[in-house]
C-alpha positions in Angstrom: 70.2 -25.7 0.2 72.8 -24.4 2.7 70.7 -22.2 4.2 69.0 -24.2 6.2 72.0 -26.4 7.7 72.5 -26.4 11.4 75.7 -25.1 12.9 76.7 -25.1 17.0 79.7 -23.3 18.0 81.2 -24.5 21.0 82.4 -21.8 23.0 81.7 -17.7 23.0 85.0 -16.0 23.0 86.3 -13.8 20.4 87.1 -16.7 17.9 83.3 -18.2 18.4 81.7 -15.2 18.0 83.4 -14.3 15.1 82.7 -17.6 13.3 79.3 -17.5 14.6 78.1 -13.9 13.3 80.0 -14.9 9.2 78.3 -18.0 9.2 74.9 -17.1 10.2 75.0 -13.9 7.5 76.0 -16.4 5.3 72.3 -18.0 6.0 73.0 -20.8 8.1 70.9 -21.4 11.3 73.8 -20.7 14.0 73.6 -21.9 17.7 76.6 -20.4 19.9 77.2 -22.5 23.3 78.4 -21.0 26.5 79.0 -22.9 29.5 79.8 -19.8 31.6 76.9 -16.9 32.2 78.2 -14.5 29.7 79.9 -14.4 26.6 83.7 -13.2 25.7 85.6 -16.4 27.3 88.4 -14.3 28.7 87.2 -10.9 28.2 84.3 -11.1 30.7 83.6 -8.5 33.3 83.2 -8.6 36.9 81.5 -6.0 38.5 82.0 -5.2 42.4 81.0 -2.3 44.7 80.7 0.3 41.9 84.4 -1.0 39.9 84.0 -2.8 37.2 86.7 -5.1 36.2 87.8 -6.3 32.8 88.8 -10.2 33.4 91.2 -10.6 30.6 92.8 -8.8 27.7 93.9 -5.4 27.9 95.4 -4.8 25.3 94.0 -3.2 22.5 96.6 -3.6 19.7 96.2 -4.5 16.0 92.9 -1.7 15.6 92.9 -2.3 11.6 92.0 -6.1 12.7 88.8 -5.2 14.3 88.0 -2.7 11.1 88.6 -5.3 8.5 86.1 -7.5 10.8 83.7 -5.3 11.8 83.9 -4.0 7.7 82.5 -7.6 6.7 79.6 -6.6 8.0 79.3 -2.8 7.3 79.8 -1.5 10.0 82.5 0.2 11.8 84.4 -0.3 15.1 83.1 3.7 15.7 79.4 2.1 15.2 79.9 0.5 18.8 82.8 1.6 21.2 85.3 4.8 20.9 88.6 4.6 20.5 91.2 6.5 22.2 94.9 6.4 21.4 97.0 6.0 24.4 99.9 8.5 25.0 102.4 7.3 26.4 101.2 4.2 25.4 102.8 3.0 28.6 105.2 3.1 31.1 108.5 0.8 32.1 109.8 0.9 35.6 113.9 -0.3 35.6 114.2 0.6 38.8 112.7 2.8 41.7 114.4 5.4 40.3 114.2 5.2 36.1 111.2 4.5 34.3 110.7 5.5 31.2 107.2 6.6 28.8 106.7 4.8 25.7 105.5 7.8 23.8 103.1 6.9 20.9 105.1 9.8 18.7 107.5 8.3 16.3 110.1 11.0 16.6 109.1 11.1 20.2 110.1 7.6 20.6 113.6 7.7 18.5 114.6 10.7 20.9 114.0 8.2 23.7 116.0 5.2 21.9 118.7 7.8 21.4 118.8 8.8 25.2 120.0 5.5 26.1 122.3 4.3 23.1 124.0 7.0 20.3 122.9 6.1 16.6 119.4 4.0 17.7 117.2 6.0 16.1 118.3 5.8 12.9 118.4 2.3 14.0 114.6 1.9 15.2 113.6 3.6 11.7 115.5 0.7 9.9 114.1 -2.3 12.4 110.5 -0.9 12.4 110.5 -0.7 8.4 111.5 -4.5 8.3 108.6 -4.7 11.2 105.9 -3.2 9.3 106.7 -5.1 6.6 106.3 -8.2 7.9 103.1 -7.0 9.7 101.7 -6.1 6.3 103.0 -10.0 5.2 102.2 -12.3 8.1 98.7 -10.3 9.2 97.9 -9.8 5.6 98.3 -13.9 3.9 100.1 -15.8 6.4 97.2 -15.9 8.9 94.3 -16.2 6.8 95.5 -19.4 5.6 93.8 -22.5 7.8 97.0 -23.9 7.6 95.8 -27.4 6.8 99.0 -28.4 5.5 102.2 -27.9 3.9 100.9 -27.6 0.2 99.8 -24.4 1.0 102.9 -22.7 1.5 104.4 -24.2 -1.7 105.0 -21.7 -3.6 107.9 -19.8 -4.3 106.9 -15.8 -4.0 105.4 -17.2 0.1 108.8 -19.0 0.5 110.8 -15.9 -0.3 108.3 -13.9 2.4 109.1 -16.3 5.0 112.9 -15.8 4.6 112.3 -11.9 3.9 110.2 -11.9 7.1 113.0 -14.0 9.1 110.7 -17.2 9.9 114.0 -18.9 11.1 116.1 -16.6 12.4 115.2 -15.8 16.0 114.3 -12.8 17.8 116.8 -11.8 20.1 119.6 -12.3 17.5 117.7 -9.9 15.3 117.1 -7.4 18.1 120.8 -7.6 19.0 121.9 -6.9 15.4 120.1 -3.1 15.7 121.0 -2.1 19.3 122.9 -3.3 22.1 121.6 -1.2 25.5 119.6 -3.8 27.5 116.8 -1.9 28.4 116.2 -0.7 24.7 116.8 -4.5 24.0 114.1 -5.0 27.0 111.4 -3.0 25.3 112.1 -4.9 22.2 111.7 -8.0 23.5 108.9 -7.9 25.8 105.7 -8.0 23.6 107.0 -11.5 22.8 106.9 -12.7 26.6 103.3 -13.9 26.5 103.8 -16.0 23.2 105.6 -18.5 25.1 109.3 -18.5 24.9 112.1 -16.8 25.6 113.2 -14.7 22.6 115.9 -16.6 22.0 113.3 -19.3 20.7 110.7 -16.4 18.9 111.1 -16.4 15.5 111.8 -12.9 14.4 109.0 -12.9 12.2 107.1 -11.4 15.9 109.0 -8.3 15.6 105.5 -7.4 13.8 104.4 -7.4 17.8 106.6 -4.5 17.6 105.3 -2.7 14.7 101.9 -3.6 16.4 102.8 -2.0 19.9 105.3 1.2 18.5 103.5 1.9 15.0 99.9 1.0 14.9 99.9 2.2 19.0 98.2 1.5 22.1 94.5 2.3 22.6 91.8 2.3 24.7 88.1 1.3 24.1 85.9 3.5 26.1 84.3 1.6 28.6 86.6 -1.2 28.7 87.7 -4.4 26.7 84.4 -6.0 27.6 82.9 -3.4 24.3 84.6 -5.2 22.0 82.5 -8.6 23.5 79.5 -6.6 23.7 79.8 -5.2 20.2 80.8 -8.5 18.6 77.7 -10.2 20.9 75.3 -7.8 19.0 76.6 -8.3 15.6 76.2 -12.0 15.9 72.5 -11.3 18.0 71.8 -9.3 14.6 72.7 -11.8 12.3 71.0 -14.3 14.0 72.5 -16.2 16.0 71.1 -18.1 19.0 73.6 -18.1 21.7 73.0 -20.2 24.8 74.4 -18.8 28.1 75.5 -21.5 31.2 74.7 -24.1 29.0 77.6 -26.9 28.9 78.5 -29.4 26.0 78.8 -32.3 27.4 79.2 -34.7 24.2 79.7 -34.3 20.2 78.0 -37.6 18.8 79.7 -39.1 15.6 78.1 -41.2 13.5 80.2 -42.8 10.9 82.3 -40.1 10.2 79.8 -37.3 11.1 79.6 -34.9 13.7 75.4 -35.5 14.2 74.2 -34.5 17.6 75.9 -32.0 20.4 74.9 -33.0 23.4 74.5 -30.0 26.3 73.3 -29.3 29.7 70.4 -27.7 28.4 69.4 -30.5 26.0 70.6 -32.8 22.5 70.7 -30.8 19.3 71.1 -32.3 16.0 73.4 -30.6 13.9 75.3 -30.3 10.6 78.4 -29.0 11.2 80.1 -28.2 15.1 82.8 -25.2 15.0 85.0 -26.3 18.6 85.9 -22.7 19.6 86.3 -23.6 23.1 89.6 -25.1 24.4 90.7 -27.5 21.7 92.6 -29.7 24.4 88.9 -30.8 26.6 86.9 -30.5 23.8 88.5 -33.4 21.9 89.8 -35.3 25.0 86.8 -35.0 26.7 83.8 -34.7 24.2 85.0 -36.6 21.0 85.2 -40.5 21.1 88.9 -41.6 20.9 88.4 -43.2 17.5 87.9 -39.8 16.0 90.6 -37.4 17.8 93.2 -35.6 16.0 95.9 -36.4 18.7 96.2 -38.4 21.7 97.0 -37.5 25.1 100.9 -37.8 24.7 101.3 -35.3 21.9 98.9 -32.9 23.7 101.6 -33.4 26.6 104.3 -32.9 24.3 103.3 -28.9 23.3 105.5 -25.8 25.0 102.7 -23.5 26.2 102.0 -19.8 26.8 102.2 -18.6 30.2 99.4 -18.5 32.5 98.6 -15.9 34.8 98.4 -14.7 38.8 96.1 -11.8 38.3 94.6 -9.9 41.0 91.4 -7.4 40.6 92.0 -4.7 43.2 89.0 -1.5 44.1 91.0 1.3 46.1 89.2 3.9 48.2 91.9 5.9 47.4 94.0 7.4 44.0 97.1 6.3 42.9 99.7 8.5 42.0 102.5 8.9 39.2 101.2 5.6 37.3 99.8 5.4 34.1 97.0 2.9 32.5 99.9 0.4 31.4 102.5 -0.1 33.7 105.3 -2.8 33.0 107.7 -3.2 36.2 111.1 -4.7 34.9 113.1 -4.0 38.2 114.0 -7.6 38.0 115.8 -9.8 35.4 113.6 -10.7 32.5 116.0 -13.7 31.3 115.6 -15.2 34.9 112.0 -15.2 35.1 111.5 -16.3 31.0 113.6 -19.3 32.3 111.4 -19.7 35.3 108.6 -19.9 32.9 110.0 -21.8 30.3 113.2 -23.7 30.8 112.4 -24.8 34.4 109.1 -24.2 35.2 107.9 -23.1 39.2 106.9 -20.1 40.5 108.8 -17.5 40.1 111.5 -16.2 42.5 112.0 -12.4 41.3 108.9 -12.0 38.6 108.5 -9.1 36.6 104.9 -8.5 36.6 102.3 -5.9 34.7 99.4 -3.4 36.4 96.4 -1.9 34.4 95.3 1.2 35.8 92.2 1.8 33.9 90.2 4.6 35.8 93.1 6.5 34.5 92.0 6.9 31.5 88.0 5.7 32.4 86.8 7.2 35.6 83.5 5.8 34.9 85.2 2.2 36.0 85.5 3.1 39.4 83.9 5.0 41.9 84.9 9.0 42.3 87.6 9.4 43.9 89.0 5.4 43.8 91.0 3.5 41.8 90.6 0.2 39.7 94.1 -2.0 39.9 94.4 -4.9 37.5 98.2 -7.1 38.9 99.3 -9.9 36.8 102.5 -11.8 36.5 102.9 -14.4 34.3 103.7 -17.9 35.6 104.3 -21.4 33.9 101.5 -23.4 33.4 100.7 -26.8 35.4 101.7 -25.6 38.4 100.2 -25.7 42.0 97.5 -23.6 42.6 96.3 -22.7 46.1 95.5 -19.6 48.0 98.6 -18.8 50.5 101.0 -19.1 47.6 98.9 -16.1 45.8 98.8 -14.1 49.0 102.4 -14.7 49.5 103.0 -13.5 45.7 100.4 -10.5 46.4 102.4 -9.3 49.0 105.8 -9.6 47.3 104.5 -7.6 44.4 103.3 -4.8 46.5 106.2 -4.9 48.3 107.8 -3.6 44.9 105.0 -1.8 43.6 104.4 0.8 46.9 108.3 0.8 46.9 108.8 1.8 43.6 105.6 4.2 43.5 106.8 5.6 46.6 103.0 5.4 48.1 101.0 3.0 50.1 97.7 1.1 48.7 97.8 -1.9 51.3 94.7 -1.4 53.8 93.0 0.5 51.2 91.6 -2.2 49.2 88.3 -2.3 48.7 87.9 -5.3 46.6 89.9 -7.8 46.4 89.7 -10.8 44.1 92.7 -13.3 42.8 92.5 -15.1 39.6 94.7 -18.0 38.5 95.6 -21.5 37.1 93.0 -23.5 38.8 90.3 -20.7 37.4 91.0 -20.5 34.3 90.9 -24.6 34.3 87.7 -24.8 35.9 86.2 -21.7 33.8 87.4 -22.1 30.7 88.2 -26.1 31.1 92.4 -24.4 29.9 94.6 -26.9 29.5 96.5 -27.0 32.4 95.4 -23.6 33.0 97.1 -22.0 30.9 96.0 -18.0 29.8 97.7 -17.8 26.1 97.2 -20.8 24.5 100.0 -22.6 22.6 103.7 -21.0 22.1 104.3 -19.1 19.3 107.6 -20.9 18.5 108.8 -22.1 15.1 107.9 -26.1 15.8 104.3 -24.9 16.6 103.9 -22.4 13.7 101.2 -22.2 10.8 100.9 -26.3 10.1 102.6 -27.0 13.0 100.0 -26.3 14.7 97.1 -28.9 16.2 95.0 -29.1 12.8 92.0 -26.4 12.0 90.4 -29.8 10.8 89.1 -32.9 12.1 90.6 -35.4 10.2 88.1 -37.8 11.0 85.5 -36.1 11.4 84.3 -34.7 7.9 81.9 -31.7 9.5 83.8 -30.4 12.8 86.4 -27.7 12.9 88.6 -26.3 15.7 89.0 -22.7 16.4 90.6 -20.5 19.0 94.0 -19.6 21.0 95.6 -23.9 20.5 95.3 -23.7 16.8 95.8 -21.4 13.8 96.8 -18.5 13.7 97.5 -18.5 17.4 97.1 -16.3 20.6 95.8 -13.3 21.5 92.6 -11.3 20.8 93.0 -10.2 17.1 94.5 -13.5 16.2 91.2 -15.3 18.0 88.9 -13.2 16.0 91.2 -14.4 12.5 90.5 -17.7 13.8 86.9 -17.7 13.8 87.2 -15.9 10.3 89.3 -18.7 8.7 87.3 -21.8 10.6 83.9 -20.0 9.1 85.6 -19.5 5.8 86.4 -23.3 5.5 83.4 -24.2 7.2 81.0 -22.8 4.2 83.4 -25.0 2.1 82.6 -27.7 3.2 79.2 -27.6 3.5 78.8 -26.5 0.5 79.8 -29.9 -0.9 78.1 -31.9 1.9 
């Protein structure tokens, strides 16, 4: 009987826990393996002088993905954290003098698009109908397939989708065929930056990111990102799962063509079935015998990554004025710092860059009277790392940001923590330290992708942001889903 099979998960973040909490209301006996002190892989917390900091995503898009998962198990997302739609959803700074609110109003929003080019709301109705369809395509059947190989997508009704949802056509020729004002183009374009091209290389099958970000809307889970973790943490507590906290896997044993023992800081467990849900790079580089790894070293090399991440937590003793809880500064050139991320990678020399202002909308994350500041720009991955180039990039990001604010928050810093490639490397062993996983581009889509399955291995599956359906939070939780789904499978005809 299934039931009594042993499973390990390797790795707590949204896509473990996910596969952890199915599997173990399925029956199985689920052990979930953390190597850092708490679980949520990005979307920790660090908590400092009364501000408490969410390390990660911030983001809340997608909200009918956490329902449908959440709904497996009867419950709803309102069961653990409330949700609060943001409006404006955000704001985009051009200059010192123009920024604009994204309001979460669809008519709202097409005045806006008309402001800045005649005949683009009539425009934005016809490009978000073609984006909510493919939302309702790709979100709906394309990601829930584990994308083992071809065969699946060999039918003719899916191949018709994938032109109807413009799988080869690429983004920014799609966004240029509805509007031609830069900024509007800008605003477009952006929710693709983090899936690791330029949108010149996006298929436009990811103008669903903008049905996700313009239609579905921007909210807020009171209390933070970190509910989400806690909420999915207790679901999989209630099901049953065992989840070991600063406990490292060190080795996955193979016999014959078995996965039979993980081998951890805190001890050797046998086991019948390992779920990787960590990063898929270390785990089989470092933990799986050579003999048994999908991929070698050289096609690991070979992937285009997401971007990684300079991100600075900052605790003001002061308030900050004018800004909202998602501000996007694009005072500088987007295509010159996509290139700097993609094309020719370094650190950037004019980067756009992103600030979270959560005690906006959440007093209760800073102290009265203060402010809690979350920076980031994105950066290439595999580059240096060291502390004077993140002060120097500190400092040329306030420089614009107290500029363009038109108030000063230097010397009012109360905390102070940076957060970069050599972190997420060392705390999430990232392949080279990257914050997004793989790039969403159209040579590392769906089977294109490193393999769900172990292909030598006949009882180990990978799951997370380097393999189907790809990154971000709601994708990471699909993952689980699908690696769980095919995990019952096969242990049902072990």
């Amino acid at each position: 009987m299934h039931l009594k099979k042993q499973i390990h998960v390797i790795g707590a973040g949204f896509s473990g826990l996910a596969a952890s909490a199915i599997l173990a209301k399925q029956g199985y006996e689920v052990t979930l393996v953390e190597k850092n002190e708490q679980t949520g892989g990005r979307a920790r917390i660090w908590e400092n002088k009364g501000f408490t900091f969410d390390m990660g995503p911030s983001w809340y898009w997608m909200p009918d993905i956490f329902e449908n998962y959440f709904a497996l198990f009867g419950k709803k997302v309102s069961d653990f954290y409330q949700l609060e739609r943001l409006d404006p959803g955000y704001r985009v700074y051009f200059s010192a003098d123009e920024h604009v609110n994204v309001p979460a109003d669809m008519t709202e929003l097409e005045a806006l698009f008309e402001k800045y080019e005649a005949g683009s709301a009539k425009a934005l109705r016809a490009f978000m109908e073609q984006a909510a369809y493919k939302y309702k395509h790709a979100m709906g059947d394309y990601v829930f397939r584990p994308s083992h190989g071809l065969g699946e997508f060999l039918d003719l009704n899916l191949m018709l989708q994938s032109l109807r949802i413009h799988m080869l056509k690429p983004m920014a020729k799609h966004v240029r065929k509805y509007f031609k004002n830069p900024k509007l183009i800008q605003l477009l374009e952006f929710p693709v930056l983090f899936l690791g091209a330029t949108a010149q290389k996006i298929p436009a099958m990811y103008s669903l990111m903008n049905y996700a970000d313009l239609g579905l809307g921007t909210w807020y889970p009171n209390g933070g990102m970190h509910q989400i973790v806690k909420a999915m943490t207790q679901l999989a507590k209630d099901q049953g799962v065992n989840i070991l906290l600063n406990t490292e896997v060190q080795k996955v044993e193979i016999e014959g063509s078995s996965a039979k023992q993980v081998v951890t800081s805190k001890g050797t467990f046998d086991t019948d079935f390992v779920i990787a849900a960590g990063d898929y790079h270390f785990i089989e580089q470092n933990l799986i015998a050579k003999p048994y790894r999908n991929y070698d070293e050289a096609y690991w090399q070979s992937r285009t990554l997401s971007p990684s991440s300079l991100l600075f937590y900052i605790g003001l003793d002061k308030k900050v004025e004018g800004i909202l809880h998602h501000n996007l500064f694009f005072d500088e050139d987007l295509d010159a710092h996509a290139h700097e991320i993609y094309t020719q990678p370094k650190w950037p020399s004019k980067p756009l860059f992103y600030v979270s202002c959560v005690s906006k909308t959440d007093p209760a994350s800073a102290p009265a009277g203060m402010e809690n500041l979350f920076f980031l720009i994105p950066l290439a991955p595999g580059l240096e790392d060291n502390e004077a180039l993140r002060e120097q990039y500190y400092h040329l990001m306030l420089d614009r940001f107290e500029r363009i604010t038109k108030q000063k928050i230097r010397g009012h810093e109360l905390v102070k923590r940076s957060y970069a490639l050599k972190d997420f490397t060392h705390d999430y062993h990232s392949f080279k330290g990257n914050a997004y996983g793989l790039a969403n581009t159209l040579a590392q889509t769906a089977f294109f992708k490193p393999a769900m399955r172990a292909k030598k291995i006949t009882n180990l599956l990978f799951a997370g942001q380097l393999t189907v359906p790809g990154p971000g939070v709601p994708p990471a939780i699909i993952s689980g889903q699908v690696a769980a789904t095919e995990a019952h499978k096969i242990l049902q005809k072990l």
